[in-house]
C-alpha positions in Angstrom: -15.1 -11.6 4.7 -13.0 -8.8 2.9 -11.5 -9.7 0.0 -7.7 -9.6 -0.7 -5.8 -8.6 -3.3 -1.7 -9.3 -3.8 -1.1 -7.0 -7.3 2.6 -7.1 -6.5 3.7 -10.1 -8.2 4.8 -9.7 -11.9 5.9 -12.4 -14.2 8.4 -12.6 -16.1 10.6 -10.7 -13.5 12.0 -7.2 -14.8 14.8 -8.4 -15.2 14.1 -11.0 -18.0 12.5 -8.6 -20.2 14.6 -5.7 -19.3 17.7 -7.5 -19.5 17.7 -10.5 -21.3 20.9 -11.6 -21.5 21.4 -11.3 -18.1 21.7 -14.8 -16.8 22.7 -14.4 -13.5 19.1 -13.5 -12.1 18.4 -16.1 -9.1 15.1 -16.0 -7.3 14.5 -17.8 -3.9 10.9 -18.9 -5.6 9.5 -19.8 -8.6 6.3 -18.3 -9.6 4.1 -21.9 -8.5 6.2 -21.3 -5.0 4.8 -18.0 -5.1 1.7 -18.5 -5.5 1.6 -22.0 -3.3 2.8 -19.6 -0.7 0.4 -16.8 -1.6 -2.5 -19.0 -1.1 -1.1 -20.6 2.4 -1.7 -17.2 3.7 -4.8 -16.5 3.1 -4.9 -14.3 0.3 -8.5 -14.7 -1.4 -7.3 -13.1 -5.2 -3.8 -13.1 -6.7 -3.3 -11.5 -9.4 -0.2 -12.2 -11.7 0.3 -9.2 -14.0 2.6 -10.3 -16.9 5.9 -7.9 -17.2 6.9 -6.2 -20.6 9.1 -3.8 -21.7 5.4 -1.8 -22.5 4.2 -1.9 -19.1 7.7 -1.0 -18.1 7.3 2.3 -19.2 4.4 3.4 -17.2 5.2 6.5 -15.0 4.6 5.9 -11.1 1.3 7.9 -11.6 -0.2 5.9 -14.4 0.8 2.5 -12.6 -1.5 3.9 -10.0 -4.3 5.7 -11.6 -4.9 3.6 -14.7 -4.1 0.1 -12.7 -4.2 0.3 -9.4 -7.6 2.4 -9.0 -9.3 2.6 -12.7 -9.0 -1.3 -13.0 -8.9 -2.5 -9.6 -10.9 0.0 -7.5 -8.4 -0.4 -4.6 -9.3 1.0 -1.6 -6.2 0.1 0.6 -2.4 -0.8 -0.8 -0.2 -2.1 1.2 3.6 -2.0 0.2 6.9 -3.1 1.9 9.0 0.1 3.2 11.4 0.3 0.3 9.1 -0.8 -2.3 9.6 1.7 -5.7 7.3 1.5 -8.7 6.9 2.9 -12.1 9.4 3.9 -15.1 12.7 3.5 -13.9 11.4 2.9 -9.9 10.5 6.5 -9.7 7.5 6.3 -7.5 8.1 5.2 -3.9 5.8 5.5 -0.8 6.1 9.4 -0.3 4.4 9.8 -3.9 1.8 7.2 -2.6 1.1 9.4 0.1 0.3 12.2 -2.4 -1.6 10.0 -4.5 -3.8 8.5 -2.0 -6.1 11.5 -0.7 -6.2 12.3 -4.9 -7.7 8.6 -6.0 -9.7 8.0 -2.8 -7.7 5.0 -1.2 -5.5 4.5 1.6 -1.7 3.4 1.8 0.2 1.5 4.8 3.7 0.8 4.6 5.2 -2.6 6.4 7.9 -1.4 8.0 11.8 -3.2 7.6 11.3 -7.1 9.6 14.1 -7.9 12.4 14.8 -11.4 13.2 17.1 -12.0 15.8 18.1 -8.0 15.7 19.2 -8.9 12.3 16.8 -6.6 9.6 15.1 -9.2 7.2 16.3 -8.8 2.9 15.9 -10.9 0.4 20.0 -10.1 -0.2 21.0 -11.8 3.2 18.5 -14.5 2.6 20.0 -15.1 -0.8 23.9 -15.0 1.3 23.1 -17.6 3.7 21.6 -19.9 0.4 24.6 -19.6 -1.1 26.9 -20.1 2.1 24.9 -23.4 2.8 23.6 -21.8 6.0 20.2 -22.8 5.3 19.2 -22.2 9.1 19.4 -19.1 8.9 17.6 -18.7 5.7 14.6 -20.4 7.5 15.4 -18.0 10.3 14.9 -15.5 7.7 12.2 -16.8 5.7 10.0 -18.3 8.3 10.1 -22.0 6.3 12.8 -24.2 5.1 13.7 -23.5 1.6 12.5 -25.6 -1.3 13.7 -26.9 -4.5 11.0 -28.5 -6.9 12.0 -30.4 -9.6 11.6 -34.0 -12.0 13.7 -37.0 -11.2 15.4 -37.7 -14.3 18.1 -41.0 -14.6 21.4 -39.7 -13.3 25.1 -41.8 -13.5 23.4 -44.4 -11.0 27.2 -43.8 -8.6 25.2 -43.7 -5.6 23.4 -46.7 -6.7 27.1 -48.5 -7.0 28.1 -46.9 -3.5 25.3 -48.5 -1.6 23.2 -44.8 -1.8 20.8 -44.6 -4.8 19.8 -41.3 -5.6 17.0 -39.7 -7.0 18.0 -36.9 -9.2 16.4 -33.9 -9.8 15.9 -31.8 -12.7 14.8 -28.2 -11.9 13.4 -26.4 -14.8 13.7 -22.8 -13.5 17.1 -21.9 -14.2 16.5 -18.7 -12.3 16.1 -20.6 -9.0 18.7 -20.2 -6.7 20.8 -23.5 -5.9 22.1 -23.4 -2.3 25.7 -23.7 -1.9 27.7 -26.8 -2.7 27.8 -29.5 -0.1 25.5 -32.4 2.2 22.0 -31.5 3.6 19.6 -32.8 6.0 16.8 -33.0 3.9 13.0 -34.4 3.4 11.0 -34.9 0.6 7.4 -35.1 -0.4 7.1 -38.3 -2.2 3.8 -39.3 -3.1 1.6 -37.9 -0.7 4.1 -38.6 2.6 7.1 -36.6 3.8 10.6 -39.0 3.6 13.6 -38.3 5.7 17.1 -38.3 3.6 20.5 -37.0 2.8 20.6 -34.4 0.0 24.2 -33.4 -2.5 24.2 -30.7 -4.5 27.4 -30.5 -5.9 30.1 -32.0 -8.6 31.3 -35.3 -7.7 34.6 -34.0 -7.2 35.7 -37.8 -6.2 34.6 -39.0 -9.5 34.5 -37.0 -12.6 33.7 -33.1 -11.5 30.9 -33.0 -14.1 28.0 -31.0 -13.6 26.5 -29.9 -10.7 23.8 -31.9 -9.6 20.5 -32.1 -7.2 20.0 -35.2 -5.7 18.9 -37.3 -2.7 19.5 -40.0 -1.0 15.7 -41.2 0.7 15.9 -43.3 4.0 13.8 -46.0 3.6 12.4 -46.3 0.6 12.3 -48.3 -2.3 10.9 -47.8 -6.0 11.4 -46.0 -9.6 10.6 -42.4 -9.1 11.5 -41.3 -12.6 9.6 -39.2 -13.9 7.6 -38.1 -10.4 7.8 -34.0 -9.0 9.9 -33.9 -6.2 10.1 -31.0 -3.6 12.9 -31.5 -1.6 12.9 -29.3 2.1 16.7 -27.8 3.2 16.9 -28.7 6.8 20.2 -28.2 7.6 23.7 -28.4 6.4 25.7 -31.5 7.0 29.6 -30.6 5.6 31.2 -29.1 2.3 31.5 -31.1 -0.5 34.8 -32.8 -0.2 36.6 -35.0 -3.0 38.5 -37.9 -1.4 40.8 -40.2 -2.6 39.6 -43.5 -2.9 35.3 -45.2 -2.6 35.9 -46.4 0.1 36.4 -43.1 2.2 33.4 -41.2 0.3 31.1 -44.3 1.3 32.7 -44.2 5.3 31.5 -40.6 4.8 28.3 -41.1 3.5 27.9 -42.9 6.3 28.2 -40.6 8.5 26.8 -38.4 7.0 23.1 -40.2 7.1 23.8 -40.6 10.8 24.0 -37.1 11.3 21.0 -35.9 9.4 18.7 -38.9 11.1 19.5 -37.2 14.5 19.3 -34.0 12.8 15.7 -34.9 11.6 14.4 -36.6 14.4 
């Protein structure tokens, strides 16, 4: 079986050497995400280059002679059709094409990826995130989008409303967070996928505090503190709404896990 090789993945991202007080950097995956999804298709060797403001500096050509084919020996690079590389991006897939017959290796471009007519970037997936139209993300990505994180001990209010929660704590502040508002959701809880209703928001009815990640699991019962949660966006219920007394926000939560069992089932 021919080997193959993913070089394309740096870490730390540019950005958080280049600019590091830049905090408004959001990534639709972590680099474990990235490499879970790496290995789901197929790819035999990943290679995780780490990103500093040395390596940075390397000129299109260098990247390719001194990396590409006096480490690696590549014989065949694929790239996306508006990938750039190098010092300051120079190097894009014309200079490959020069390069190629030079170093012995060969160079295909994937060309730009249409769903629905619509062409595929990682700015309109990050659009819909942040609308809440995770549909179309998964449209877009070809998966539902994820959010990994610990449950940590929350303000127990769901627990008072008849709802408990498990909270989750992500620790990659450089993941994107969907928009505000009630999901459809499932989890992976212990080995076995779990239906629920997911809130990322506020708590506008209560105290507006900080925005949270949390869930609501149907059918299930037991202290998950402390356990790795990765919560699947299915689909996107309603906004998050504050209302005026418990007793609407329960009638809503209500309906709300009506809506996402149908939606699930």
């Amino acid at each position: 079986m021919a080997v193959k090789w993913l070089f394309s993945l740096f870490f730390p991202h540019p950005r958080m050497v280049l600019f590091p007080d830049d905090h408004g950097l959001q990534l639709l995956n972590t680099i474990e995400e990235r490499t879970a999804l790496m290995d789901k298709a197929g790819i035999q060797h990943l290679i995780i280059h780490p990103f500093s403001k040395e390596f940075s500096r390397l000129s299109s050509t260098e990247f390719v002679r001194d990396i590409l084919v006096n480490k690696l020996g590549v014989k065949k690079l694929v790239i996306g059709y508006d990938h750039h590389f190098g010092r300051n991006r120079e190097g894009s897939f014309a200079d490959l094409e020069e390069l190629a017959p030079v170093y012995n290796f060969e160079v295909e471009r994937i060309p730009e990826q249409d769903v629905n007519e619509v062409a595929v970037s990682s700015t309109k997936i990050r659009n819909s995130l942040l609308s809440g139209d995770v549909a179309a993300a998964r449209e877009f990505l070809g998966y539902d989008y994820e959010l990994t994180g610990t449950v940590i001990h929350g303000k127990k209010l769901g627990r008072e409303l008849g709802f408990p929660t498990a909270n989750l704590h992500i620790r990659e502040d450089y993941k994107l967070i969907p928009a505000n508002g009630i999901y459809a959701a499932r989890a992976q809880v212990k080995g076995k996928l779990l239906n629920g209703v997911m809130s990322i928001g506020n708590r506008p009815t209560f105290d507006n505090g900080e925005r949270s990640v949390e869930i609501n699991l149907f059918d299930f019962e037991g202290d998950l503190y402390g356990e790795k949660l990765t919560l699947q966006m299915i689909a996107h219920i309603r906004n998050e709404e504050k209302f005026n007394s418990k007793e609407e926000l329960i009638a809503a939560m209500n309906r709300d896990k009506s809506k996402a069992v149908k939606l699930l089932s």
